[in-house]
C-alpha positions in Angstrom: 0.0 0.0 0.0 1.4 3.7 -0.6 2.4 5.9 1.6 0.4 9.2 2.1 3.3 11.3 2.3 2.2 13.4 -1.0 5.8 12.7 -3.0 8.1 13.2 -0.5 9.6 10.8 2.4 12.7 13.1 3.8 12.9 16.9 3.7 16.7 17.7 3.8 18.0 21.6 4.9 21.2 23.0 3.5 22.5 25.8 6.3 24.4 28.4 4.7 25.5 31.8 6.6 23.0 34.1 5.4 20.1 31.1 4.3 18.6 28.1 4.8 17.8 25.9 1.8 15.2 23.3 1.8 14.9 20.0 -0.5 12.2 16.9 -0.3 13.5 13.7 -1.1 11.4 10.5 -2.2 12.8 7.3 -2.7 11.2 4.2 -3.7 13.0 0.9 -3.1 11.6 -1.0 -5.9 13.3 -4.0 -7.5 10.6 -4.7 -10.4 10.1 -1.3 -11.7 11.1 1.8 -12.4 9.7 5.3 -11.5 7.7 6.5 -13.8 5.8 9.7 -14.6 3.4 9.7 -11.8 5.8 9.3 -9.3 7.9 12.0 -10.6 5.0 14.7 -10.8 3.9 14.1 -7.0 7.5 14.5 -6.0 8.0 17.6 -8.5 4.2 19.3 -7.5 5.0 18.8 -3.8 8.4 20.4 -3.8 7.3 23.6 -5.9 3.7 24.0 -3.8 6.5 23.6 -0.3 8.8 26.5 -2.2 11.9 23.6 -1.5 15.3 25.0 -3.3 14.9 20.9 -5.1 13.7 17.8 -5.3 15.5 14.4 -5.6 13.7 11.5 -6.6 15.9 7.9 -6.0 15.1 4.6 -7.1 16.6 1.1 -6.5 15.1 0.0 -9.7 15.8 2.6 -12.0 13.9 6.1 -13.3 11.8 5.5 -16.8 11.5 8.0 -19.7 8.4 8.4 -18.7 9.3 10.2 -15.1 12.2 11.8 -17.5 10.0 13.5 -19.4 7.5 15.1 -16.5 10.5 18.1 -15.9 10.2 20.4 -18.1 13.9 22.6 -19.6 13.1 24.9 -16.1 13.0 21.9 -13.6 15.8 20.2 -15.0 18.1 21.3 -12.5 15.3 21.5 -10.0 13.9 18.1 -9.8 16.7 15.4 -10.3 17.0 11.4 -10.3 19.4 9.4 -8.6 19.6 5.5 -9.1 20.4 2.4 -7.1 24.6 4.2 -7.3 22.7 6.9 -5.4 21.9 4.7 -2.7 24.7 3.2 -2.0 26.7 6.5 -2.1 24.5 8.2 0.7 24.7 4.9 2.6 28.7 5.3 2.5 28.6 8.6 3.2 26.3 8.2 6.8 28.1 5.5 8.0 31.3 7.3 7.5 30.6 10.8 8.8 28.8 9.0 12.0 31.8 6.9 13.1 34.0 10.0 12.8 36.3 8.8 9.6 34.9 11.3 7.0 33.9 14.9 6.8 33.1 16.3 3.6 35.1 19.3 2.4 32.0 20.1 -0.3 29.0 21.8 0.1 25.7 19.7 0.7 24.2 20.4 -2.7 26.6 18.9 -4.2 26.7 16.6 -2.4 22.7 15.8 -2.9 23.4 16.2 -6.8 26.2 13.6 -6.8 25.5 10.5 -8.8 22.0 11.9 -10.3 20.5 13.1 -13.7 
C-alpha cells in the first residue's frame, strides 16, 4: 500500500551563513520497476507547492522515460534522479561521517546532486 506522504519521504536543509535551503526527497526501493511519470510529478508538484530549493527523486530499480519526461527545460536542475549508485553512495557517506572517519570538504548540494540526472 502507498504511503500518504504526497511525494516526499525526507525533507533535507542545507545551512548556509545568510540562508537556509530546503529540499524533499522520495525514494522508492523497488526492485521490479522503475519510477515512472506519476511518481515524478507528486514529488515535483510537492516540492514547488512547499517552495523547496529541489527535489530528488531515487530509485533502487531505476527512473523511466516516462518520469524523465515530467520536468520540463526549467525543472531540469530543480527536480533530479538518482539510481540504485545513489543509494549506495549516501549509505557510505552516513556510515562514514557517523563513526567519525569522514567529513566532507563540499558543500551539501553537491553533495545531494552527486550521482544523479
Amino acid at each position: 500500500m502507498p504511503a500518504r506522504d504526497g511525494g516526499r519521504d525526507i525533507v533535507a536543509c542545507d545551512i548556509l551563513v545568510d540562508d537556509v535551503h530546503w529540499y524533499n526527497i522520495e525514494v522508492k526501493h523497488w526492485r521490479a520497476r522503475n519510477v515512472g511519470s506519476t511518481q515524478a510529478s507528486a514529488c515535483l508538484e510537492t516540492a514547488i507547492r512547499e517552495g523547496r530549493k529541489g527535489a530528488l527523486l531515487i530509485s533502487t530499480g531505476g527512473v523511466g522515460p516516462a518520469a524523465m519526461s515530467v520536468r520540463s527545460e526549467a525543472h531540469r536542475d530543480y527536480l533530479r534522479f538518482g539510481e540504485e549508485q545513489k543509494v549506495v553512495l549516501t549509505c557510505k557517506h552516513y556510515v562514514a561521517n557517523a563513526a567519525g572517519l569522514w567529513r566532507p570538504i563540499r558543500d551539501f548540494r553537491t553533495f545531494l546532486l552527486d550521482q544523479t540526472v
